[in-house]
Residue frames as a rotation matrix with the C-alpha (Angstrom) as fourth column:
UNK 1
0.594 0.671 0.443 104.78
0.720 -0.690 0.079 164.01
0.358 0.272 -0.893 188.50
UNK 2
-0.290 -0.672 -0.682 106.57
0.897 -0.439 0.051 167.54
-0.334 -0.597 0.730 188.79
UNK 3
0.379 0.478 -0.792 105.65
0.423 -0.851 -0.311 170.99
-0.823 -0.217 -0.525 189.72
UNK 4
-0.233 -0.476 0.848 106.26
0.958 -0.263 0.116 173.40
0.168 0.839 0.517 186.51
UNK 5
-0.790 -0.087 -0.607 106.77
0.211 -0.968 -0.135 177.41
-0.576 -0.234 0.784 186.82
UNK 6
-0.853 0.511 -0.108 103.97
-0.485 -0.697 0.529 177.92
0.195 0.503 0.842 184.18
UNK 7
-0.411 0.905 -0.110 101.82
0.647 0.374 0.665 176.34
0.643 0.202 -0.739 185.93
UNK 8
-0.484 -0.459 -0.745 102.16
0.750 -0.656 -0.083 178.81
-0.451 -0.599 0.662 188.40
UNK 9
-0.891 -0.312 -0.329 101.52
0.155 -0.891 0.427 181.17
-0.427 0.329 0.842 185.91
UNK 10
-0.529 0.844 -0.087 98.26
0.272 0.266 0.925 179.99
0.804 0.465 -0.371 184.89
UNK 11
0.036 0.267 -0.963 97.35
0.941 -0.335 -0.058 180.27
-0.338 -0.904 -0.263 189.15
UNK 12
-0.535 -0.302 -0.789 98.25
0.416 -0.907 0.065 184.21
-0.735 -0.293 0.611 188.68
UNK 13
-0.917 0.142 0.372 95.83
0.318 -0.299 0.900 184.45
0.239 0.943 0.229 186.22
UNK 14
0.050 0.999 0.009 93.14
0.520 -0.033 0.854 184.46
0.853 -0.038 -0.521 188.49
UNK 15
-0.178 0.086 -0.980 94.51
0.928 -0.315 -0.197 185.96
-0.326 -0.945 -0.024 191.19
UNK 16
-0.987 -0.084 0.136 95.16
0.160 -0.582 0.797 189.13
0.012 0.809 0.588 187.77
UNK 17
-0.557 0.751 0.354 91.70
0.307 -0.209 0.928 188.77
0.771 0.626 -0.114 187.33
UNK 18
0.591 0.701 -0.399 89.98
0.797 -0.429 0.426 189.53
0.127 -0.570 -0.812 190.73
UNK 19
-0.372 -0.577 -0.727 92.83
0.704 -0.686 0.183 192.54
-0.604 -0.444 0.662 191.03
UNK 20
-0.913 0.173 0.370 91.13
0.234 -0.521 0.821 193.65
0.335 0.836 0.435 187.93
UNK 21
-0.323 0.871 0.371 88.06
0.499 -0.177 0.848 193.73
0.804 0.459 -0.378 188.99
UNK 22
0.201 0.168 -0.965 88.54
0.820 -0.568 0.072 195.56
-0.536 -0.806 -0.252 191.88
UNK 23
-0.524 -0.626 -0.577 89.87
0.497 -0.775 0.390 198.39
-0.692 -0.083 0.717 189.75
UNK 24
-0.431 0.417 0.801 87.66
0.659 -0.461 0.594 200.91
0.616 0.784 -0.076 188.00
UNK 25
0.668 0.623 -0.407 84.71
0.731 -0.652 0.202 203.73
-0.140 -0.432 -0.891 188.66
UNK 26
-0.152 -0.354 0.923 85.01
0.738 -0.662 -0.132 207.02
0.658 0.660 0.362 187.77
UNK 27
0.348 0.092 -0.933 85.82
0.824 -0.504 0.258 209.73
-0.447 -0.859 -0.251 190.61
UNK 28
0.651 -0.078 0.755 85.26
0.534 -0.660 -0.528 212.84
0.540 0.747 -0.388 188.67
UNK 29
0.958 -0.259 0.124 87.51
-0.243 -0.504 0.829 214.10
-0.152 -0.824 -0.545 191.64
UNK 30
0.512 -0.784 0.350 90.81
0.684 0.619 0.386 212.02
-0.520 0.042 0.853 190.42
UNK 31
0.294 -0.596 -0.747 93.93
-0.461 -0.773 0.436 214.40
-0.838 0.216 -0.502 189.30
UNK 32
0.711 -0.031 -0.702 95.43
-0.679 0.225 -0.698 214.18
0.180 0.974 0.139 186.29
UNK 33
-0.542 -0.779 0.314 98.58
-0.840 0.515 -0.173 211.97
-0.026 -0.357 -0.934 188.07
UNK 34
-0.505 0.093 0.858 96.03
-0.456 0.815 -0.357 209.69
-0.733 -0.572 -0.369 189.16
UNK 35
0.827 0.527 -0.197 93.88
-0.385 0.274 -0.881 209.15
-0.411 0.804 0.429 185.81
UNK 36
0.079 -0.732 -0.676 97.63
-0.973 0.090 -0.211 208.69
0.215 0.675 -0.706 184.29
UNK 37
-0.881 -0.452 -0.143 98.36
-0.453 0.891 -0.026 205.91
0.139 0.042 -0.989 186.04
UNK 38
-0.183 0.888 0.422 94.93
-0.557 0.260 -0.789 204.27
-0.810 -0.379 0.447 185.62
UNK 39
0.668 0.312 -0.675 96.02
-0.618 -0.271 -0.738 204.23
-0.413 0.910 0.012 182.63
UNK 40
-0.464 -0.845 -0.266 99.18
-0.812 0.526 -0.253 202.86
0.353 0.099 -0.930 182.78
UNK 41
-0.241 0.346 0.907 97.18
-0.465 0.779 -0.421 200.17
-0.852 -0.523 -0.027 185.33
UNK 42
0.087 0.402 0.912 95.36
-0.347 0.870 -0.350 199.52
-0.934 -0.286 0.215 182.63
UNK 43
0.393 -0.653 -0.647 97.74
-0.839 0.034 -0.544 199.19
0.377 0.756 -0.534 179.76
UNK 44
-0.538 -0.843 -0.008 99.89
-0.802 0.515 -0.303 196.97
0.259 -0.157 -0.953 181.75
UNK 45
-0.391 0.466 0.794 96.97
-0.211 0.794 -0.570 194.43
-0.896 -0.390 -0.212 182.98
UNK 46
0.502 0.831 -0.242 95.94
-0.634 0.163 -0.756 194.33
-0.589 0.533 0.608 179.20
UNK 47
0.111 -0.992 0.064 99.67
-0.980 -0.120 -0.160 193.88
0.167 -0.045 -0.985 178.79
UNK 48
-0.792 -0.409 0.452 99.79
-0.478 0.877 -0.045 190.61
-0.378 -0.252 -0.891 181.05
UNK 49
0.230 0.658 0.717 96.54
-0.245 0.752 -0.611 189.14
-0.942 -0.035 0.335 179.88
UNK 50
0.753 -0.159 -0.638 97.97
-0.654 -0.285 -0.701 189.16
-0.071 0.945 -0.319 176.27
UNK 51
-0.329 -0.867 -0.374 101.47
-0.754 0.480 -0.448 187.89
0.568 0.134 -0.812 177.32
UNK 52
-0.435 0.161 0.886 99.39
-0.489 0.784 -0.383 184.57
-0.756 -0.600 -0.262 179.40
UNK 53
0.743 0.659 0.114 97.17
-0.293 0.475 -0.830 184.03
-0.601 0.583 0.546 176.46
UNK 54
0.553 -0.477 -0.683 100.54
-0.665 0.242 -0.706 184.01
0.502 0.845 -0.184 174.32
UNK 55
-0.529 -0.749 0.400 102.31
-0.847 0.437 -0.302 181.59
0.051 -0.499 -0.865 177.20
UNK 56
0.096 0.568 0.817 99.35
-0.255 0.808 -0.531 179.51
-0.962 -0.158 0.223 177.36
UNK 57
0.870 0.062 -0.490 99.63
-0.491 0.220 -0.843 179.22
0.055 0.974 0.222 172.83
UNK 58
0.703 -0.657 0.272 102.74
0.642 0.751 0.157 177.97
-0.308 0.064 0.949 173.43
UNK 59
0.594 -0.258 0.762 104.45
0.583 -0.513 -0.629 181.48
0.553 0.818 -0.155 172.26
UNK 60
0.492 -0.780 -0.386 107.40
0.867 0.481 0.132 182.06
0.083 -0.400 0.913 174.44
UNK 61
-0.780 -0.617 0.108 109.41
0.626 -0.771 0.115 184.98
0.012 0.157 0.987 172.69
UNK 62
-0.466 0.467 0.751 106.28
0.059 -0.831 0.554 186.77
0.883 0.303 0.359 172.20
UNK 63
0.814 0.353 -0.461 104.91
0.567 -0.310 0.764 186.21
0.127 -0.883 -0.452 175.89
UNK 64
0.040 -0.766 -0.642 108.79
0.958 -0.154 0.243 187.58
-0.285 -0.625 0.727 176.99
UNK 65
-0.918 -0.152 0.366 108.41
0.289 -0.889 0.355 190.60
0.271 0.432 0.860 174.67
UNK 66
0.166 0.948 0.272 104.98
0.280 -0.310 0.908 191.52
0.945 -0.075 -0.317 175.67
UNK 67
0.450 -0.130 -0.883 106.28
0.887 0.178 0.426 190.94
0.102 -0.975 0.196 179.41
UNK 68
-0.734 -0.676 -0.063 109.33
0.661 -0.733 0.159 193.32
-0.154 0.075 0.985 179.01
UNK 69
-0.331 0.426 0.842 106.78
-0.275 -0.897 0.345 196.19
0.903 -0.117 0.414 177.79
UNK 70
0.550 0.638 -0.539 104.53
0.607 0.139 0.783 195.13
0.574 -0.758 -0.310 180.88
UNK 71
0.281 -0.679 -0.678 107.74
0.489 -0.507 0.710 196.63
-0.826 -0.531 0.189 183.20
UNK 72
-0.918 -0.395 -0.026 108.61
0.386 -0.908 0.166 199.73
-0.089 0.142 0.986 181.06
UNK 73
-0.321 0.444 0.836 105.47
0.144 -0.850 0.507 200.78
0.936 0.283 0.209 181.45
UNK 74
0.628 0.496 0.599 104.81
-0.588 -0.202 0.783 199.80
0.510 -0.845 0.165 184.89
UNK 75
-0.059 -0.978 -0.202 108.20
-0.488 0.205 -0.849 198.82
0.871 0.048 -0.489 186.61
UNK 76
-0.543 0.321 0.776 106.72
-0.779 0.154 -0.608 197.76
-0.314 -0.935 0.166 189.63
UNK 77
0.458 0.877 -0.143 104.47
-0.867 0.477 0.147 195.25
0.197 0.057 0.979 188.18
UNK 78
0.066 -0.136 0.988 104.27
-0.637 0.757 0.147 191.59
-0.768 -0.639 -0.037 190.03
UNK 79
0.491 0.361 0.793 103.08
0.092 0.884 -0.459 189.86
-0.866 0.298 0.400 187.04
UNK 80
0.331 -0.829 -0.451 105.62
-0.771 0.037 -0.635 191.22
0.543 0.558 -0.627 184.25
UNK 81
0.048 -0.874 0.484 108.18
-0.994 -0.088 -0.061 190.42
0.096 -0.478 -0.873 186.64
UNK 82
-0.161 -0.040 0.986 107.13
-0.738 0.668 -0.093 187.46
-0.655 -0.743 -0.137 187.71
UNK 83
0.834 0.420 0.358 106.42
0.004 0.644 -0.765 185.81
-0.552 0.639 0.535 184.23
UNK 84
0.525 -0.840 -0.139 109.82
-0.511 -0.181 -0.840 186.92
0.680 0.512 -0.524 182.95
UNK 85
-0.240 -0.894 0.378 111.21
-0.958 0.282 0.058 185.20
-0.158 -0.348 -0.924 185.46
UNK 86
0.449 0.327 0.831 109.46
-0.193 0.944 -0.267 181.93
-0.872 -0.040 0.487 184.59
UNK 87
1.000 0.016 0.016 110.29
0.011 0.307 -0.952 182.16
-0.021 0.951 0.307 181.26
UNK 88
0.116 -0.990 0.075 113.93
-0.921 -0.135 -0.366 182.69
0.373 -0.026 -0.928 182.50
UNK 89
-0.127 -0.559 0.819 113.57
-0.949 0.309 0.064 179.93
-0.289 -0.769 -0.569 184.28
UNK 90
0.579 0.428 0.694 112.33
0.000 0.851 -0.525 177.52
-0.815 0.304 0.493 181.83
UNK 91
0.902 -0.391 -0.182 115.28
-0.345 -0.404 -0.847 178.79
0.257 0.827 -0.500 179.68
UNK 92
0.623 -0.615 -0.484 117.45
0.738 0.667 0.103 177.60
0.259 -0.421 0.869 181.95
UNK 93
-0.316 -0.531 0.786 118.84
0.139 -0.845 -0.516 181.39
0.938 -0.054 0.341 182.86
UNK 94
0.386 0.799 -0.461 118.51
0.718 0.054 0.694 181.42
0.579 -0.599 -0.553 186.64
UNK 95
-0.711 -0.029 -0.702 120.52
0.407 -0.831 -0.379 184.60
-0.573 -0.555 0.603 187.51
UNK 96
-0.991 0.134 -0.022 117.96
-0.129 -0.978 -0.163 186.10
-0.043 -0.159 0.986 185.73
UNK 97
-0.215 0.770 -0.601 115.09
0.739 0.531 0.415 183.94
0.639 -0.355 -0.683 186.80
UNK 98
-0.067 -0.105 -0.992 116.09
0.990 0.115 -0.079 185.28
0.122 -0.988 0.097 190.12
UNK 99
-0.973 0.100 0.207 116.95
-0.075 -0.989 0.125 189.44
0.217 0.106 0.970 189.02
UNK 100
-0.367 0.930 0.008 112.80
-0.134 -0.061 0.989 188.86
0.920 0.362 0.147 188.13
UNK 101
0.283 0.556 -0.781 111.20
0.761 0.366 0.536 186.92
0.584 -0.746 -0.319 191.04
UNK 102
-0.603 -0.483 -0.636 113.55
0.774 -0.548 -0.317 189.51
-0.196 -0.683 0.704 193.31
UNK 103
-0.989 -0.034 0.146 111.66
0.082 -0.937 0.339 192.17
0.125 0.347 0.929 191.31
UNK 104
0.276 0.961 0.004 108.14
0.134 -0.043 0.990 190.81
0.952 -0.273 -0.141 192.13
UNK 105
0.284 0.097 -0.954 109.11
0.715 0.641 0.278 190.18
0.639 -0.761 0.113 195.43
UNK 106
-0.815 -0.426 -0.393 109.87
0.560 -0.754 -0.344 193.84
-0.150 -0.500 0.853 195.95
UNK 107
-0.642 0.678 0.359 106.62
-0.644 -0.730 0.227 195.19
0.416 -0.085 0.905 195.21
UNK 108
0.550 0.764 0.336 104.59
-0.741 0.261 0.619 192.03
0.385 -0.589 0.710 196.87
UNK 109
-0.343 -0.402 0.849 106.63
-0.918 -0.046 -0.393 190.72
0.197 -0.915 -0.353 199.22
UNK 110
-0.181 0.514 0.838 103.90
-0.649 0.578 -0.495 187.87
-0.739 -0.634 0.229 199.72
UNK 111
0.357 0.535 -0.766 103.65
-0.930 0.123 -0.347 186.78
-0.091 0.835 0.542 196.37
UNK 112
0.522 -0.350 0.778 103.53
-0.332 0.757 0.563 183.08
-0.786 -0.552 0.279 196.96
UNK 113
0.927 -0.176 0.330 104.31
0.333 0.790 -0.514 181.68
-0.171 0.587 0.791 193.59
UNK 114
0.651 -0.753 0.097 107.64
-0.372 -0.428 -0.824 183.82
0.662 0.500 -0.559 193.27
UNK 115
0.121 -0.487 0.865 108.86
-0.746 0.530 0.403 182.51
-0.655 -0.694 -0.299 196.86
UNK 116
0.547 0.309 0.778 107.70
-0.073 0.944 -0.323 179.32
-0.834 0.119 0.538 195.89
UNK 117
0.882 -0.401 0.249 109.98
0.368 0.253 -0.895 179.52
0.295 0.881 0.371 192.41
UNK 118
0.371 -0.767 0.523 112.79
-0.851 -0.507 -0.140 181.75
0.372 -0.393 -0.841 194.07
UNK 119
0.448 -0.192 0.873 113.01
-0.801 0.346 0.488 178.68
-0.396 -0.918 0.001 196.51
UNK 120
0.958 -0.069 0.278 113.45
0.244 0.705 -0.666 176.10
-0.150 0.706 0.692 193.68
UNK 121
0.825 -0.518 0.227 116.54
-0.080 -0.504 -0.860 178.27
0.560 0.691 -0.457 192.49
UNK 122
0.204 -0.795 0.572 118.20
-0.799 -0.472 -0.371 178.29
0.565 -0.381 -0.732 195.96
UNK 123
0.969 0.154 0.193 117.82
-0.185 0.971 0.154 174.72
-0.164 -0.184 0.969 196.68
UNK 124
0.742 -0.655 -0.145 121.27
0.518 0.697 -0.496 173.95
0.426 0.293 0.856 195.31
UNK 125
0.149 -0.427 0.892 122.98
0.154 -0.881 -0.447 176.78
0.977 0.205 -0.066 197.13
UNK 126
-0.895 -0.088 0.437 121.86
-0.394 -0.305 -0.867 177.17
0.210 -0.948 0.239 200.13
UNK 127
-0.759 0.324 -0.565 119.22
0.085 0.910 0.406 174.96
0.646 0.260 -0.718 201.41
UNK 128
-0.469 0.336 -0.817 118.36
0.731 -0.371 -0.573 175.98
-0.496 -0.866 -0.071 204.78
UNK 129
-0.817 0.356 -0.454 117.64
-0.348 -0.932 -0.105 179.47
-0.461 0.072 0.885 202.92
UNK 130
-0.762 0.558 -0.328 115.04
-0.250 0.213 0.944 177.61
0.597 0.802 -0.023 200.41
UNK 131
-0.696 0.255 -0.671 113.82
0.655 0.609 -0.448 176.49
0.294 -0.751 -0.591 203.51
UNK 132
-0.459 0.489 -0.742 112.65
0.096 -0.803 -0.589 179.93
-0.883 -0.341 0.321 205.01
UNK 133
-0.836 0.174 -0.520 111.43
-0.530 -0.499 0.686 180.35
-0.141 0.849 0.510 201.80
UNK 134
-0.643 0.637 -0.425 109.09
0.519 0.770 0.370 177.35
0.563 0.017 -0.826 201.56
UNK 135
-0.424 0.684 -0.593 107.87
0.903 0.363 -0.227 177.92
0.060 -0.633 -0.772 204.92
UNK 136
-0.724 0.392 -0.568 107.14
-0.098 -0.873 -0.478 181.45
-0.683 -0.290 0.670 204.16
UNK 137
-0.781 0.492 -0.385 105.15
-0.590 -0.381 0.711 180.80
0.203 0.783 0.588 201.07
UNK 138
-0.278 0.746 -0.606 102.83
0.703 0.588 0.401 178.08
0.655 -0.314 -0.687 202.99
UNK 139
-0.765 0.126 -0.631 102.61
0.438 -0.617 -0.654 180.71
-0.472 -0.777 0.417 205.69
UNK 140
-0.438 0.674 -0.594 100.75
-0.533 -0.727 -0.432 183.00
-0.724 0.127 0.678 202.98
UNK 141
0.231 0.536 -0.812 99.21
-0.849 0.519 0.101 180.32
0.475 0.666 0.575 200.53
UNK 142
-0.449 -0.298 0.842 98.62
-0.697 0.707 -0.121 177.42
-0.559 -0.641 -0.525 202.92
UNK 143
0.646 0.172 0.744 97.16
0.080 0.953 -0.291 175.08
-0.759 0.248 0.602 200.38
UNK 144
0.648 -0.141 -0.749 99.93
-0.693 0.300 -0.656 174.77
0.317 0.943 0.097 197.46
UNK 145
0.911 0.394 0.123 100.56
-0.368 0.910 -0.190 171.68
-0.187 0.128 0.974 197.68
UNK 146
0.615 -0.620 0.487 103.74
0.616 -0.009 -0.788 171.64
0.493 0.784 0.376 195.67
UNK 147
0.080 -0.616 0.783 105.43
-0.401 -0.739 -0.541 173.83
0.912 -0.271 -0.306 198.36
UNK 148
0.502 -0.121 0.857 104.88
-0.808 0.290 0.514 171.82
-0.310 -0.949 0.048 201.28
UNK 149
0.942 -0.236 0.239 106.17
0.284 0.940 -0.188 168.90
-0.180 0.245 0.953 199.29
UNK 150
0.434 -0.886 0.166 108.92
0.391 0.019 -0.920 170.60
0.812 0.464 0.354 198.15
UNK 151
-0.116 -0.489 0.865 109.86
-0.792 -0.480 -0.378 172.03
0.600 -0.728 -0.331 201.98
UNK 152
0.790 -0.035 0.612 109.12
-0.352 0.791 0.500 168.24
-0.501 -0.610 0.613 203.33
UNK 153
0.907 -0.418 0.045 111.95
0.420 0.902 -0.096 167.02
0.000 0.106 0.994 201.29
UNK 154
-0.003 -0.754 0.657 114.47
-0.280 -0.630 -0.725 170.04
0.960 -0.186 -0.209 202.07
UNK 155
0.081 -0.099 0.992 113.76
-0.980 -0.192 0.060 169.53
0.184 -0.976 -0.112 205.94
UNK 156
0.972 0.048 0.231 114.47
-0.139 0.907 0.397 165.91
-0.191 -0.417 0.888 205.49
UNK 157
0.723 -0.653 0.227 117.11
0.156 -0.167 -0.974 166.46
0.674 0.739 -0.019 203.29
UNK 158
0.036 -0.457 0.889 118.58
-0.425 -0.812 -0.400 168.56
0.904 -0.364 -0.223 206.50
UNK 159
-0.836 -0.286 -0.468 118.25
0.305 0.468 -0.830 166.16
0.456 -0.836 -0.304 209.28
UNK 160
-0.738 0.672 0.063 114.70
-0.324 -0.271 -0.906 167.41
-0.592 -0.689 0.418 210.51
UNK 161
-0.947 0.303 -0.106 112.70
0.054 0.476 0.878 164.45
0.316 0.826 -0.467 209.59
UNK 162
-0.447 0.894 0.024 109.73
0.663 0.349 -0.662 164.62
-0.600 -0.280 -0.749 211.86
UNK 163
0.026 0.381 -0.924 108.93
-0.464 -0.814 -0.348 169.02
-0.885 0.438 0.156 210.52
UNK 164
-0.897 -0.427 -0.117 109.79
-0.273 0.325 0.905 166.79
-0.348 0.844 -0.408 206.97
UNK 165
-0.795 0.598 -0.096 107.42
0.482 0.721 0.498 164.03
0.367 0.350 -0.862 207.09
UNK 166
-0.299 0.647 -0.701 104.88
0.261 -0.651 -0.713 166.69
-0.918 -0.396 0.026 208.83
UNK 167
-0.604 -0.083 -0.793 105.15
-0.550 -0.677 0.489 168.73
-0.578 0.731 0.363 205.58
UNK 168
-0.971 0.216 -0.105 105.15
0.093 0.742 0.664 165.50
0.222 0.635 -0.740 202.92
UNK 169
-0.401 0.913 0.083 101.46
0.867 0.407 -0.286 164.64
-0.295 -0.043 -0.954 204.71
UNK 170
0.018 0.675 -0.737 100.04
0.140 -0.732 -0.667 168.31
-0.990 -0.092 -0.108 204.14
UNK 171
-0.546 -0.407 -0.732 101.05
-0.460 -0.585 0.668 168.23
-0.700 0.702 0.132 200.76
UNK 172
-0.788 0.539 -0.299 99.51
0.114 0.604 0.789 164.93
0.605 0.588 -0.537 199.87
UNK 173
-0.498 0.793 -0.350 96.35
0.585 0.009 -0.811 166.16
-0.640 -0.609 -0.468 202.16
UNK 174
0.042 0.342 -0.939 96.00
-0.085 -0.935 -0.344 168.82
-0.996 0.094 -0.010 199.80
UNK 175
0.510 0.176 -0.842 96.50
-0.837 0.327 -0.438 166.97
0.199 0.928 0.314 196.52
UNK 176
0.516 -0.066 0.854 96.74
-0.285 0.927 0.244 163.36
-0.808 -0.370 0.459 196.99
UNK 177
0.882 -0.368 0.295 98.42
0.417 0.318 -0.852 162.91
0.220 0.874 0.434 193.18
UNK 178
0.557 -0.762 0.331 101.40
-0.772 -0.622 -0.134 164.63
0.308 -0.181 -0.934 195.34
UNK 179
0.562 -0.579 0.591 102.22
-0.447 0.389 0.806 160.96
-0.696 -0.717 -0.040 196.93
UNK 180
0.902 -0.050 0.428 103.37
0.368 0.609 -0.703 160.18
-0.225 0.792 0.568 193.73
UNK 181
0.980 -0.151 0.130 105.78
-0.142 -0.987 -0.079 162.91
0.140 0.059 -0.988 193.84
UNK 182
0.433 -0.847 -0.309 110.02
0.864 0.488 -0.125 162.13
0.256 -0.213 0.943 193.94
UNK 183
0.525 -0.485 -0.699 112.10
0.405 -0.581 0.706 163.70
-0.749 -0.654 -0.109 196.12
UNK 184
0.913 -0.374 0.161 114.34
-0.004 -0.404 -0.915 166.30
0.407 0.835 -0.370 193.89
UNK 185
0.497 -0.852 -0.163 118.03
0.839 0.520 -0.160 165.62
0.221 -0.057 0.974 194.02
UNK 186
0.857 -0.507 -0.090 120.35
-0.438 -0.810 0.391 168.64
-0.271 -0.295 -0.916 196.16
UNK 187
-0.165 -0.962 0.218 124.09
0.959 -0.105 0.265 167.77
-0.232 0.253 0.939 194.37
């Protein structure tokens, strides 16, 4: 069994959807600046639910072109960004997997599933660094699974089996269909 970026992306659908529903009401008090981008908000959240429904059909080029408008109208957005970089990364383009995730990860900082794909990327590079990564994205999403597993077999990988085999168990505590899981290969 192995972790896939779009599943990921399916997870950020629901986090999408309770951000949505925090947002509305009408504050007859709101400037035109702010009504603009309300607009834009919600252009660009009609934006990603469009480009998931067209990742979830199986419809690639048209989730990546939906995505791309998602950031020119709202350049800041987590979930453009962050779905363009899946789809980079399931393209096998990871400098610009990475350009993306970097770009979510400048407007949320915490956003586990970009760490948590960023870290994949820097696994062959620089290990130790995938490392901080892991342990930052359990830090702020302590149950995915799939991240402690994948930061127990980097910190074994590194000579720090006990923090390793620590990990490994929280991962399969948290989804037992994880002991099934093979280490991934660092050449």
């Amino acid at each position: 069994m192995s972790w896939s970026p779009r599943i990921a992306a399916a997870s950020v659908t629901l986090a999408l959807l309770a951000a949505l529903a925090g947002c509305g009401g009408d504050d007859e008090s709101t400037s035109d600046a702010d009504a603009r981008t309300a607009t834009a908000d919600s252009a660009s959240a009609t934006l990603v639910q469009k480009g998931l429904a067209e990742l979830a059909a199986g419809d690639t080029k048209a989730a990546k072109v939906t995505f791309e408008n998602v950031v020119d109208i709202d350049p800041g957005n987590v979930y453009g960004h962050y779905n363009l970089g899946v789809i980079a990364q399931e393209a096998g383009d990871e400098k610009a997997a990475m350009k993306e995730y970097d770009a979510a990860l400048a407007t949320d900082g915490d956003f586990a599933s970009a760490l948590y794909n960023k870290a994949i990327l820097t696994e062959s590079a620089d290990l130790a660094a995938a490392v901080e990564l892991y342990q930052k994205t359990v830090e702020v999403e302590p149950t995915m699974a799939a991240a402690f597993m994948r930061l127990g077999f980097a910190l074994v990988e590194l000579g720090r089996t006990d923090a390793g085999e620590e990990a490994l168990g929280k991962g399969i505590a948290l989804d037992p269909s994880m002991k099934d899981v093979q280490a991934p290969t660092y050449d």
